[in-house]
Biopython code that builds the backbone (N, CA, C, O; Angstrom):
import numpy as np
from Bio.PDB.StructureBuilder import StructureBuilder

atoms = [
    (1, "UNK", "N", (133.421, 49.007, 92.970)),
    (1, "UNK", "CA", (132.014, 48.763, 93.164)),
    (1, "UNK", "C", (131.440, 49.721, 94.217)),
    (1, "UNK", "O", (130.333, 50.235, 94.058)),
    (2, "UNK", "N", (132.343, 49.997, 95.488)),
    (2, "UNK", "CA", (131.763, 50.884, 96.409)),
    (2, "UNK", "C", (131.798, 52.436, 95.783)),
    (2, "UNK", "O", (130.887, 53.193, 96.117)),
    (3, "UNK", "N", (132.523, 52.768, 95.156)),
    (3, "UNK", "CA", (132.508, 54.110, 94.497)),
    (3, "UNK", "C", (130.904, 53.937, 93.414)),
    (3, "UNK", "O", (129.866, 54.526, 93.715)),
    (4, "UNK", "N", (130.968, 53.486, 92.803)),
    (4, "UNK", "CA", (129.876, 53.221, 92.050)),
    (4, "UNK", "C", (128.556, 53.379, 92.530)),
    (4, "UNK", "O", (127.694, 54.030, 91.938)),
    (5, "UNK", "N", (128.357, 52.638, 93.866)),
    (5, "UNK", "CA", (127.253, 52.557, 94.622)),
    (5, "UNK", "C", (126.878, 53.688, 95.231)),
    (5, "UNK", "O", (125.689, 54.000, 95.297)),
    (6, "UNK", "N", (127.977, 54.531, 95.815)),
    (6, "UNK", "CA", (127.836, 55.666, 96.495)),
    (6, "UNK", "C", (127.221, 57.008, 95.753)),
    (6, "UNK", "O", (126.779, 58.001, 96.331)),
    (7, "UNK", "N", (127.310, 56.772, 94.212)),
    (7, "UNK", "CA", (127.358, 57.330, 92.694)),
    (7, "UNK", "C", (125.432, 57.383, 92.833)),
    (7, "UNK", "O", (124.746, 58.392, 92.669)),
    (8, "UNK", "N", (125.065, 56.365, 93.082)),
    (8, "UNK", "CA", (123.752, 55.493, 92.187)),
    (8, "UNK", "C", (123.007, 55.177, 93.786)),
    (8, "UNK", "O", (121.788, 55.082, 93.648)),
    (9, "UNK", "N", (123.300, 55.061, 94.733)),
    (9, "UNK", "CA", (122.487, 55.328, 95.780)),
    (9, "UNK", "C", (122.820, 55.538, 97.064)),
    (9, "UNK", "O", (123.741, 54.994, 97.673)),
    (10, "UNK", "N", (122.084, 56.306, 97.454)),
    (10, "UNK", "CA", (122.254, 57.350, 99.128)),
    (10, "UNK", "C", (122.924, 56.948, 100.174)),
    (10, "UNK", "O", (122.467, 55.902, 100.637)),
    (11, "UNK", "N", (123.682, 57.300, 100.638)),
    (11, "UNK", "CA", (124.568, 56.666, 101.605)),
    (11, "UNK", "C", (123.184, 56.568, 103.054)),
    (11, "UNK", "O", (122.278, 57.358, 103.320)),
    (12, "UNK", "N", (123.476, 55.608, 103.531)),
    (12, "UNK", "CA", (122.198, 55.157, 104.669)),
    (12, "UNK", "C", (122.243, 56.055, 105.857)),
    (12, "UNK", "O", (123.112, 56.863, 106.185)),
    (13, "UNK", "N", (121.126, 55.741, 106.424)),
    (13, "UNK", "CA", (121.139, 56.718, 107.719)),
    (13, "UNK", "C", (122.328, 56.439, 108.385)),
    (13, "UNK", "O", (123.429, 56.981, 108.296)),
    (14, "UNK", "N", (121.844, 55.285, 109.231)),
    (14, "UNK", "CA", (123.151, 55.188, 110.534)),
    (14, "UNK", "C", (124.730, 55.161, 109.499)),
    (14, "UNK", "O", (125.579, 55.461, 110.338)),
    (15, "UNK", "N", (125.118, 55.053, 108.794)),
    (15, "UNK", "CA", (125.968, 55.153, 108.136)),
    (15, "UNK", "C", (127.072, 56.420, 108.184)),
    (15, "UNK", "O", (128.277, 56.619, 108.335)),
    (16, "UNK", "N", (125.702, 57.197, 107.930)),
    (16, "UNK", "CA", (126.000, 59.048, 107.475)),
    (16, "UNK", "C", (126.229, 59.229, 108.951)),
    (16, "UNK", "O", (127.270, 59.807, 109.264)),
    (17, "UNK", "N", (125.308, 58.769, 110.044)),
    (17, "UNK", "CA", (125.131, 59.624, 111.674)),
    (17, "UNK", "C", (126.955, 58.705, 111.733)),
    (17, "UNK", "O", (127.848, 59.552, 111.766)),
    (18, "UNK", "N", (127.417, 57.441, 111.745)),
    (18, "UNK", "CA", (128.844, 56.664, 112.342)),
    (18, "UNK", "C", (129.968, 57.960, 111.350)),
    (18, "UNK", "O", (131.008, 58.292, 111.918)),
    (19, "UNK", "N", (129.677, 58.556, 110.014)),
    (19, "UNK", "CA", (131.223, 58.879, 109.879)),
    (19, "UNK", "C", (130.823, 60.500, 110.211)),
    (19, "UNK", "O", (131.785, 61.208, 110.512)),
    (20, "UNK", "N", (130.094, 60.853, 110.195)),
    (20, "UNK", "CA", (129.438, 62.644, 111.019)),
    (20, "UNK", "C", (130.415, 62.619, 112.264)),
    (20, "UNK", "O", (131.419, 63.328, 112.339)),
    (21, "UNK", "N", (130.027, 61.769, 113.178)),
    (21, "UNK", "CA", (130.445, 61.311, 114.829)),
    (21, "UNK", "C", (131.605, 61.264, 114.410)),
    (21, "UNK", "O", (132.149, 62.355, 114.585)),
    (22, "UNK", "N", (132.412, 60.357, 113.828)),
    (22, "UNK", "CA", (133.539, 59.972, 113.719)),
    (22, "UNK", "C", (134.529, 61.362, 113.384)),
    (22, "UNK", "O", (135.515, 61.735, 114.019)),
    (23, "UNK", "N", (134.169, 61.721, 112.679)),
    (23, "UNK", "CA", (134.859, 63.204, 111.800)),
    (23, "UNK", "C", (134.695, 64.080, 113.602)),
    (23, "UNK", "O", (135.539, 63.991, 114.494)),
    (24, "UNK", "N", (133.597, 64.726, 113.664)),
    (24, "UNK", "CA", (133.232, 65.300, 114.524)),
    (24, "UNK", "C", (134.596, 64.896, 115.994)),
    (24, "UNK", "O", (135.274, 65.829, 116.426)),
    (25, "UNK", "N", (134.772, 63.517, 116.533)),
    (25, "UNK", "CA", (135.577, 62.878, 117.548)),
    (25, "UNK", "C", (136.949, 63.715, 116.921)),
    (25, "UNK", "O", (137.652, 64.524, 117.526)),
    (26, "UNK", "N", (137.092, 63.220, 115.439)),
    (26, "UNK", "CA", (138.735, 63.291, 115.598)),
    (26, "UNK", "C", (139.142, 65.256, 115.291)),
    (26, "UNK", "O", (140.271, 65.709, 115.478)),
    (27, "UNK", "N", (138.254, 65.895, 114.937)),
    (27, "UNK", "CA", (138.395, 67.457, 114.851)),
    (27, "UNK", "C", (138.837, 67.895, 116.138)),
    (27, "UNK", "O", (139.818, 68.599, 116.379)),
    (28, "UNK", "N", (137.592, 67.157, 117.351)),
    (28, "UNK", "CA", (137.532, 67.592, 118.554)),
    (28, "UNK", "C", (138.852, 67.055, 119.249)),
    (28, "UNK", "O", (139.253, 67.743, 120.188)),
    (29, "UNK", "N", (139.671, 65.793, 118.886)),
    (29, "UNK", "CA", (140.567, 65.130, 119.318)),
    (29, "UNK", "C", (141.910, 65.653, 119.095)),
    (29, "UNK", "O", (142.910, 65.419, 119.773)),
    (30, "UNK", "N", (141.769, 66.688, 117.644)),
    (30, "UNK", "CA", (143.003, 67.271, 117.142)),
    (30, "UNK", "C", (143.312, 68.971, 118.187)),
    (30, "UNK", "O", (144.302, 69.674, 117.985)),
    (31, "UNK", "N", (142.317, 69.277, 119.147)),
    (31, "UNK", "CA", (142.451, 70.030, 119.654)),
    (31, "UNK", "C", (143.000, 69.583, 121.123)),
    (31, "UNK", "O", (142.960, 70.319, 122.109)),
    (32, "UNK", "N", (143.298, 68.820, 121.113)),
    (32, "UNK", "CA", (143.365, 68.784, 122.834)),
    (32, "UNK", "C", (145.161, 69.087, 123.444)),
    (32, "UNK", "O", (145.620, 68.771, 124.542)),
    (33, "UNK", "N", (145.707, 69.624, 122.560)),
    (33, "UNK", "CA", (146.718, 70.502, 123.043)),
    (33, "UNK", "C", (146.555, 71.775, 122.326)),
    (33, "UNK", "O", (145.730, 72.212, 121.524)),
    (34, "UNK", "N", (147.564, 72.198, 122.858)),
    (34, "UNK", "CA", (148.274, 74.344, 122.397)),
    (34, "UNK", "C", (148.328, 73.460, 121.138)),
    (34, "UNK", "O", (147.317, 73.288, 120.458)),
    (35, "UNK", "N", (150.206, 72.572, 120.650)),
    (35, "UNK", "CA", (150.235, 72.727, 119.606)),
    (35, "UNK", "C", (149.183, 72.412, 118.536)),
    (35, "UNK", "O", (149.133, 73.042, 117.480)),
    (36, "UNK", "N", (148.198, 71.242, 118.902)),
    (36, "UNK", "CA", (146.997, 70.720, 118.004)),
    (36, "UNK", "C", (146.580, 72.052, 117.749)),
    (36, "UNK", "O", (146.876, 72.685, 116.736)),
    (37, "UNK", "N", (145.859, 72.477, 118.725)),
    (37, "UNK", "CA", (144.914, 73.947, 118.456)),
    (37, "UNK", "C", (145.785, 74.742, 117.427)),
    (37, "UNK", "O", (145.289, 75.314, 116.456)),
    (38, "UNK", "N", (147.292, 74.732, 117.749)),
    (38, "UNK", "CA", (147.762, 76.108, 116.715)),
    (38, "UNK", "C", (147.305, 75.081, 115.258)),
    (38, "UNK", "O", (146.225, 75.361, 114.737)),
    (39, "UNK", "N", (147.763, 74.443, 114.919)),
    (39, "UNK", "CA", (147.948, 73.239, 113.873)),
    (39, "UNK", "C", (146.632, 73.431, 113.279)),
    (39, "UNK", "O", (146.772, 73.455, 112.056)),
    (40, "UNK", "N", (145.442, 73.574, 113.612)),
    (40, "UNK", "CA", (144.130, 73.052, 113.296)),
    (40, "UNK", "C", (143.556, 75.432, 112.530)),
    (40, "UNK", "O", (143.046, 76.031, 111.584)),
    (41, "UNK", "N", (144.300, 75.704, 114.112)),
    (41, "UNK", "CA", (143.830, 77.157, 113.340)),
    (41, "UNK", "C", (144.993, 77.554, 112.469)),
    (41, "UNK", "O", (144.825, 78.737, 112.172)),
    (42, "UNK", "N", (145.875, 77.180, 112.039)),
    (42, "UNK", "CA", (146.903, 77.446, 110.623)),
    (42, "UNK", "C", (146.293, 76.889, 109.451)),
    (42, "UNK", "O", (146.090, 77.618, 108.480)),
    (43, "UNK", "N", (145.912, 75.422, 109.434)),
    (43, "UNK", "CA", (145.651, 74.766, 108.494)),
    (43, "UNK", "C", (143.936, 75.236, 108.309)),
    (43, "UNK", "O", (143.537, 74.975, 107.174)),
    (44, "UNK", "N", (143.084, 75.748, 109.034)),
    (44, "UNK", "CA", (142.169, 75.984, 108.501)),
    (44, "UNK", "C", (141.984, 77.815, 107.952)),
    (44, "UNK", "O", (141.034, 78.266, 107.312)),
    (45, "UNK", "N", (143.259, 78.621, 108.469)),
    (45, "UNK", "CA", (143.172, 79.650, 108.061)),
    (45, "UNK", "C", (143.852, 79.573, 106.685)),
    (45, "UNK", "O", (143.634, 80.382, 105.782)),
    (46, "UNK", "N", (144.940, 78.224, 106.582)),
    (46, "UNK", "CA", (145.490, 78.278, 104.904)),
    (46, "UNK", "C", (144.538, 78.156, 104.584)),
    (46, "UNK", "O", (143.981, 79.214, 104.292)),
    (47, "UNK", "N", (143.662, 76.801, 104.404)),
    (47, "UNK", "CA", (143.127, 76.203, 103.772)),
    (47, "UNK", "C", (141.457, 77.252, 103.205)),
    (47, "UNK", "O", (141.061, 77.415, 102.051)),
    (48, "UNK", "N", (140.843, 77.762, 104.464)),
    (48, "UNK", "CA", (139.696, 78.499, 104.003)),
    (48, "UNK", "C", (139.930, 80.238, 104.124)),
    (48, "UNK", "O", (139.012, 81.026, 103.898)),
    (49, "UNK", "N", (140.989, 80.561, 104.424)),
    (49, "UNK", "CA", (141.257, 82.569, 104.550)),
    (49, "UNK", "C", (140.866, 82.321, 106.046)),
    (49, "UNK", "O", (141.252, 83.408, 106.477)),
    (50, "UNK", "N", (140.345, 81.631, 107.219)),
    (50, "UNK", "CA", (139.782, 82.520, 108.033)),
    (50, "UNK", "C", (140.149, 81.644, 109.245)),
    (50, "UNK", "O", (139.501, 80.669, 108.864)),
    (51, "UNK", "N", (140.675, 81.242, 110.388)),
    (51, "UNK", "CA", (140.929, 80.518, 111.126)),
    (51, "UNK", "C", (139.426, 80.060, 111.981)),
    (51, "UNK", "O", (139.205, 78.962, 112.493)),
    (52, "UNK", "N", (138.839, 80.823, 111.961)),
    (52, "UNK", "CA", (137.090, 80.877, 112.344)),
    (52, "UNK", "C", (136.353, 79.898, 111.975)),
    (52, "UNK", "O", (135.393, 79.456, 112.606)),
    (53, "UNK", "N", (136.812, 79.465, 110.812)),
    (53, "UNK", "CA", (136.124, 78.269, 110.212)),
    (53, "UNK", "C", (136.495, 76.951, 110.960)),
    (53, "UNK", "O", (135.969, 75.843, 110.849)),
    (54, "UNK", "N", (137.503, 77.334, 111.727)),
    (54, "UNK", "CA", (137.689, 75.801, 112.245)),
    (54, "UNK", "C", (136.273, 75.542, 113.702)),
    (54, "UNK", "O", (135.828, 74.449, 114.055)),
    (55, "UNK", "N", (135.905, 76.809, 114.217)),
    (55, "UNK", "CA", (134.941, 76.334, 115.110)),
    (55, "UNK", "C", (133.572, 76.299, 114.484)),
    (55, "UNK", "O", (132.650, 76.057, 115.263)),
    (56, "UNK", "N", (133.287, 76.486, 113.283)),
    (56, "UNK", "CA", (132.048, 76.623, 112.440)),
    (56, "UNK", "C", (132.372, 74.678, 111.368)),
    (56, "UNK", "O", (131.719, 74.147, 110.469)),
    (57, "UNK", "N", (133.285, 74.363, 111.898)),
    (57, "UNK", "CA", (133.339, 73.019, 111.412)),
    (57, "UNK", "C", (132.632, 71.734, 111.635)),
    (57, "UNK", "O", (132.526, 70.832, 110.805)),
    (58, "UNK", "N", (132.018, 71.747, 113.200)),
    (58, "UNK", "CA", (130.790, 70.511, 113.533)),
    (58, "UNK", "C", (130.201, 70.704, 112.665)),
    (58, "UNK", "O", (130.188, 69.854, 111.775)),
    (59, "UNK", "N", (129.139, 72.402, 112.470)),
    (59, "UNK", "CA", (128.076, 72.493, 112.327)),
    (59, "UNK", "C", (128.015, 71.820, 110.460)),
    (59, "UNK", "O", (127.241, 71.117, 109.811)),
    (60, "UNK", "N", (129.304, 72.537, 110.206)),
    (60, "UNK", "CA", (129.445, 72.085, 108.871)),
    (60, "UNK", "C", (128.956, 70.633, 108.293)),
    (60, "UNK", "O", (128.094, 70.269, 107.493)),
    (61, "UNK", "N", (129.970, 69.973, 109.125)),
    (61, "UNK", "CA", (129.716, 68.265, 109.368)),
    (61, "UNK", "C", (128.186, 68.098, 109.370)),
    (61, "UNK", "O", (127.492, 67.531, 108.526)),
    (62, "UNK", "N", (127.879, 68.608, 110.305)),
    (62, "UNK", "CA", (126.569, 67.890, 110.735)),
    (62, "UNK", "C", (125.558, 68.653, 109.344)),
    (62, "UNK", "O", (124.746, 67.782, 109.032)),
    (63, "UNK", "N", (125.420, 69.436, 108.788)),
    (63, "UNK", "CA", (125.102, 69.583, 107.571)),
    (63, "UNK", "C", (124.968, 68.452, 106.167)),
    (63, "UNK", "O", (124.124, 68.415, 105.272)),
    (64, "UNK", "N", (125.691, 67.936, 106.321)),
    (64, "UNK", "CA", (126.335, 66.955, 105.042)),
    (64, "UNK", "C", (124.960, 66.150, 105.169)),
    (64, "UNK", "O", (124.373, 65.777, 106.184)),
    (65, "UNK", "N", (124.619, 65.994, 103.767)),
    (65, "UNK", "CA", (123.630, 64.935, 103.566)),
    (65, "UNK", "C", (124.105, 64.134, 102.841)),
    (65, "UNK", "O", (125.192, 64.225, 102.270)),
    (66, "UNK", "N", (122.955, 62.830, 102.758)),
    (66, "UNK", "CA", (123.209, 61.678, 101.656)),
    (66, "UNK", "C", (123.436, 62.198, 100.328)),
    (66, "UNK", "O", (124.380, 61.884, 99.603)),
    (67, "UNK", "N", (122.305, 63.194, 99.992)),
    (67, "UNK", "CA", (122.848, 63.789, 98.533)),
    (67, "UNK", "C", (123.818, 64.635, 98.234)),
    (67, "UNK", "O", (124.089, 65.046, 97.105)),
    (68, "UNK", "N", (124.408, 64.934, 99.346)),
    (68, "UNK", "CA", (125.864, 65.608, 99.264)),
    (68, "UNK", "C", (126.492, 64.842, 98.375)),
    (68, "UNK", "O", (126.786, 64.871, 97.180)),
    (69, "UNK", "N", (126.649, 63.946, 99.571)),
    (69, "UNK", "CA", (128.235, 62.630, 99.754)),
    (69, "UNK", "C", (127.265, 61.836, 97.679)),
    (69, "UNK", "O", (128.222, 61.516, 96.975)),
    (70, "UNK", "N", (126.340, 61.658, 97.145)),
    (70, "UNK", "CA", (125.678, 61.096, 96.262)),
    (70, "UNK", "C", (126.120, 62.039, 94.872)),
    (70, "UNK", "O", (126.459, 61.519, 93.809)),
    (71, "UNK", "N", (126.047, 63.516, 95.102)),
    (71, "UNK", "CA", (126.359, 64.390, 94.338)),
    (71, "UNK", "C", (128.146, 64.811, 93.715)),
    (71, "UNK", "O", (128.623, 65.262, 92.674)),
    (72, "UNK", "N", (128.694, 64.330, 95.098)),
    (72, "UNK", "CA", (130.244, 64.860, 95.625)),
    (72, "UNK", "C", (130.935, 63.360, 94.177)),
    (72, "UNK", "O", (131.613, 63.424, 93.151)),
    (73, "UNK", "N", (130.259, 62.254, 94.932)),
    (73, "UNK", "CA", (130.691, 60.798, 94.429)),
    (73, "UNK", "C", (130.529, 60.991, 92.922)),
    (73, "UNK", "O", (131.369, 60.533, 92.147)),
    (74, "UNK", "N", (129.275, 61.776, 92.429)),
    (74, "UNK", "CA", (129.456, 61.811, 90.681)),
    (74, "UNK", "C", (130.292, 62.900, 90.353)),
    (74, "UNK", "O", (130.663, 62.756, 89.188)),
    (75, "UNK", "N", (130.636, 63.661, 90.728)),
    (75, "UNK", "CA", (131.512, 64.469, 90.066)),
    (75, "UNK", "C", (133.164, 63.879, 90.253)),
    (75, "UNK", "O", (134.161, 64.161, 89.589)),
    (76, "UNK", "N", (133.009, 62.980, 91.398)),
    (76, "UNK", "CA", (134.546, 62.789, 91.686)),
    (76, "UNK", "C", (134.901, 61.970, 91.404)),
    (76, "UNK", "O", (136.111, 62.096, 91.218)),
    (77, "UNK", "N", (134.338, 60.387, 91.086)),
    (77, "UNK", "CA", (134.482, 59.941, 90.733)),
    (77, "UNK", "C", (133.963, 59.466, 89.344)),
    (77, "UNK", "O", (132.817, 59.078, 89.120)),
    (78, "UNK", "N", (135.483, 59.599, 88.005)),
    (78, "UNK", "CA", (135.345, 59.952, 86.932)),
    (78, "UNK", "C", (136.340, 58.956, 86.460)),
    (78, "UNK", "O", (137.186, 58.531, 87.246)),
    (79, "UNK", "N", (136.293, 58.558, 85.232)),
    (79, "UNK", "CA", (137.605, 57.360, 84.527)),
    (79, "UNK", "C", (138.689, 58.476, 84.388)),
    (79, "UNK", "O", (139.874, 58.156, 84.488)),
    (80, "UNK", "N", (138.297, 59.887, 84.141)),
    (80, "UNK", "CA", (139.283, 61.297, 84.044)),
    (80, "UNK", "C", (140.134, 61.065, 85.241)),
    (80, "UNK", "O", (141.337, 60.869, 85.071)),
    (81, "UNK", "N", (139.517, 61.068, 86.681)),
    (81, "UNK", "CA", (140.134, 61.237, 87.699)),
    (81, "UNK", "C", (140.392, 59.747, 88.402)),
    (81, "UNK", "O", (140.048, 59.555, 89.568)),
    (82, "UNK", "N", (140.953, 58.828, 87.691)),
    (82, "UNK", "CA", (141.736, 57.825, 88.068)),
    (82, "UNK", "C", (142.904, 57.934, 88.144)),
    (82, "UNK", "O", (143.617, 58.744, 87.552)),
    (83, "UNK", "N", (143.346, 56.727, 89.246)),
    (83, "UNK", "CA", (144.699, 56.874, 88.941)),
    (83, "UNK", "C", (145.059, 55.478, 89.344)),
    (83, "UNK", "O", (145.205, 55.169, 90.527)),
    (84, "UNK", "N", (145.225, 54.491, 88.180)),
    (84, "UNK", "CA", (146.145, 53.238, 88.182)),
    (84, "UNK", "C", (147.277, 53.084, 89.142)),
    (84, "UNK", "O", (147.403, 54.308, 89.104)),
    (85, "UNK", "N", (148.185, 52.728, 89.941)),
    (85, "UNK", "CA", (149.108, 51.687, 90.389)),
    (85, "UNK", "C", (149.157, 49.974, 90.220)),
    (85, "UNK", "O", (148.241, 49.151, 90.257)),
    (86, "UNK", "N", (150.590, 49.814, 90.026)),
    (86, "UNK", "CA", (150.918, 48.468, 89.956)),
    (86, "UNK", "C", (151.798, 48.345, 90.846)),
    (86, "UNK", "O", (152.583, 49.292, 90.789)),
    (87, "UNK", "N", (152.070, 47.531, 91.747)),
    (87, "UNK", "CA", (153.145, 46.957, 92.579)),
    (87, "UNK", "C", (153.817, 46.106, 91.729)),
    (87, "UNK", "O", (153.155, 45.157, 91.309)),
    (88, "UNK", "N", (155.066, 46.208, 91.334)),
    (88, "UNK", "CA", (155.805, 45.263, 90.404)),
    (88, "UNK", "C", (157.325, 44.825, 91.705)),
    (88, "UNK", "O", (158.215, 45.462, 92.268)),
    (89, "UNK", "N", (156.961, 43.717, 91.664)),
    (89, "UNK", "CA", (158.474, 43.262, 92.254)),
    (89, "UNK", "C", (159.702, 42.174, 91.622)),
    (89, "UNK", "O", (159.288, 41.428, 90.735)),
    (90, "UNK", "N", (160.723, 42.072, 91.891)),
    (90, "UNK", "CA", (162.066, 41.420, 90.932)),
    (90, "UNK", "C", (161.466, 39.824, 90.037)),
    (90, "UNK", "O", (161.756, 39.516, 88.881)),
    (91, "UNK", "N", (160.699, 39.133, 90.878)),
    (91, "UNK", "CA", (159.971, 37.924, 90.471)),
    (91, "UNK", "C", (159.222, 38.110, 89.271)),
    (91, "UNK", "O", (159.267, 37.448, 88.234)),
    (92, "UNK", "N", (158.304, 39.422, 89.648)),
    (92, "UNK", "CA", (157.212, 39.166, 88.594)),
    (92, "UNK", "C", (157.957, 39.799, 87.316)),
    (92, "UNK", "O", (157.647, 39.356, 86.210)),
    (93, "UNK", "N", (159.035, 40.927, 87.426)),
    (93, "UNK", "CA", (159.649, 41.349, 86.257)),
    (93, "UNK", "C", (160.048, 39.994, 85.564)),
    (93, "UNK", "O", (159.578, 39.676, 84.472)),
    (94, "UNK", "N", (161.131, 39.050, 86.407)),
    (94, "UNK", "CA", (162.160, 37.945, 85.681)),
    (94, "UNK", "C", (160.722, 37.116, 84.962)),
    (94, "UNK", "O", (160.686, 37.007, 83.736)),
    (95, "UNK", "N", (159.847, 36.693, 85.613)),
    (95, "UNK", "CA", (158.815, 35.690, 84.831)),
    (95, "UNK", "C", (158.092, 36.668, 83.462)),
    (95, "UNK", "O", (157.543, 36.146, 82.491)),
    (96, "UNK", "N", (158.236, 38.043, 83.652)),
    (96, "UNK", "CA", (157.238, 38.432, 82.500)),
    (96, "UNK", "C", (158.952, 38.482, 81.148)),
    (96, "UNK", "O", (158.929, 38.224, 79.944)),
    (97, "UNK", "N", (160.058, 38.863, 81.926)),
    (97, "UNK", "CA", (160.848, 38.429, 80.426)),
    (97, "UNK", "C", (161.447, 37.480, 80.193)),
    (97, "UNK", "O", (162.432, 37.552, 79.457)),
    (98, "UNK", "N", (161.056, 36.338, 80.726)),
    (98, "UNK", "CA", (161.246, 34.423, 80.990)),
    (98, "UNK", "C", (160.094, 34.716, 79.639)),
    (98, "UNK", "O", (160.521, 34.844, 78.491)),
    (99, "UNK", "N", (158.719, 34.791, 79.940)),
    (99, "UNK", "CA", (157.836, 34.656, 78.876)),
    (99, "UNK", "C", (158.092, 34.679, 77.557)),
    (99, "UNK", "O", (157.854, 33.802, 76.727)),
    (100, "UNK", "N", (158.826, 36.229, 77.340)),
    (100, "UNK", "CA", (158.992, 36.719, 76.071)),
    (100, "UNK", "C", (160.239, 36.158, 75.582)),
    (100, "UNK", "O", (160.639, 36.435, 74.451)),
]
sb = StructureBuilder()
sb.init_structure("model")
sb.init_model(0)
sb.init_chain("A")
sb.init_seg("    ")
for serial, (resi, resn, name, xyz) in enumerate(atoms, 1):
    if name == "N":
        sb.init_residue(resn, " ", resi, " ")
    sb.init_atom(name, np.array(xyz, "f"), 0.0, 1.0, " ", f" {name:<3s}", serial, name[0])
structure = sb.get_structure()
């Protein structure tokens, strides 16, 4: 239902400003050593070619709109891009071939 909603209408103000902040805290939080800092400029030089991008990352954040996160939600969430799990444990196996 929350995927759906996010699909079909705008994620709210204070909403968008609590996970902006939040993202923003833990970027800034992943730096506060050498090794964090190396960690953060590896993974953002794999991830985008350029290690640079990791200090061009608030601004990024703070970019993101409701119709981002509104736009992002219909393309991503798709019946294509599901993915089912079942937790099956010894009980529920013995009762489903008790049944049969």
């Amino acid at each position: 239902a929350e995927f759906e909603r996010l699909k079909t209408e705008p994620a709210g103000e204070s909403e968008l400003r609590m996970v902006k902040t939040r993202a923003k805290a833990d970027l800034i939080r992943s730096l506060d050593s050498n090794m964090g800092i190396a960690r953060q400029i590896a993974e953002y030089h794999r991830r985008f070619g350029d290690w640079r991008e990791l200090f061009r990352a608030v601004d990024r954040i703070d970019r993101v709109s409701a119709a981002d996160i509104q736009r992002v939600a219909r393309e991503t969430f798709v019946p294509t891009n599901r993915t089912v799990a079942m937790i099956v444990n010894d009980s529920a196996v013995a009762q489903e071939g008790a049944a049969r």
